[in-house]
C-alpha positions as CSV (number, residue, x, y, z in Angstrom):
1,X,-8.2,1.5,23.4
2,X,-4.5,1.9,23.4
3,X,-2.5,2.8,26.1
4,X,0.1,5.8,26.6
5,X,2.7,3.5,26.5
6,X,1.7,1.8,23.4
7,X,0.6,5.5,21.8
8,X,4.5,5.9,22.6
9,X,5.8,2.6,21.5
10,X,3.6,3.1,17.8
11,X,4.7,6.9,17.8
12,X,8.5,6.0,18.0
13,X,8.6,2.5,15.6
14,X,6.4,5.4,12.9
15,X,9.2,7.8,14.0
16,X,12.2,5.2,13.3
17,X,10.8,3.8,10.2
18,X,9.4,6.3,8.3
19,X,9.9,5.1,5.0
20,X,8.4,1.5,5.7
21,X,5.4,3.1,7.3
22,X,4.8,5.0,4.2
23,X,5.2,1.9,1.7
24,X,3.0,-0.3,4.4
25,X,0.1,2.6,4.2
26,X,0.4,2.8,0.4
27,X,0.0,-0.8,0.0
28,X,-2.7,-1.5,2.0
29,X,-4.6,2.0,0.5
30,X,-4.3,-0.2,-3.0
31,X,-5.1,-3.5,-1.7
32,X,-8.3,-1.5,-0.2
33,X,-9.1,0.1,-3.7
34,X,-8.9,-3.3,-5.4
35,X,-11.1,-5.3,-3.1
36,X,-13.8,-2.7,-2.4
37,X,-16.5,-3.6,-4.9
38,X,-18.1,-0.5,-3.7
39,X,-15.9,2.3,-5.0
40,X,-13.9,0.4,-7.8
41,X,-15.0,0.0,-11.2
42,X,-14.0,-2.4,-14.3
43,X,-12.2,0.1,-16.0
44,X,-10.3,1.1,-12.8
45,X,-9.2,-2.2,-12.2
46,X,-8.5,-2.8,-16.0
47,X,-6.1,0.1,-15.6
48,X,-4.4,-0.7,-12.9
49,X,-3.9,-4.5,-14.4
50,X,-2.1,-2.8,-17.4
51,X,-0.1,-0.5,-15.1
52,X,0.5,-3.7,-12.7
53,X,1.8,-5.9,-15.4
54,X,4.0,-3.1,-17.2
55,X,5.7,-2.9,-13.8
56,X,6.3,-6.9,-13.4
57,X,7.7,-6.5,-16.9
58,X,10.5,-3.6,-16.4
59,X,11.2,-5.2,-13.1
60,X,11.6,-8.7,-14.8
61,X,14.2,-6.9,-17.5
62,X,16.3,-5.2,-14.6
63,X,17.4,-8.7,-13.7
């Protein structure tokens, strides 16, 4: 169980850094998605492949 003071320490770095709190939560949401044999299915995971590697490739051509 967390303390006050680290409920206000957490509260205040989420406060400051918003924006990496919300790319942090979106990656780990994907990584969970990927890795849970439970909810994700071939085709799933095949479409997020093709989506993943389209996104390596523009990134690639931006250089």
């Amino acid at each position: 169980m967390a303390t006050e003071a680290q409920l206000r320490a957490s509260k205040k770095y989420q406060d400051k850094h918003k924006e990496d709190v919300k790319f942090n939560t979106k990656k780990s949401h994907a990584k969970w998605f990927i890795k849970n044999s439970d909810i994700s299915r071939l085709d799933d995971l095949k479409e997020l492949r093709e989506l993943i590697n389209s996104r390596i490739e523009q990134l690639e051509n931006e250089k």
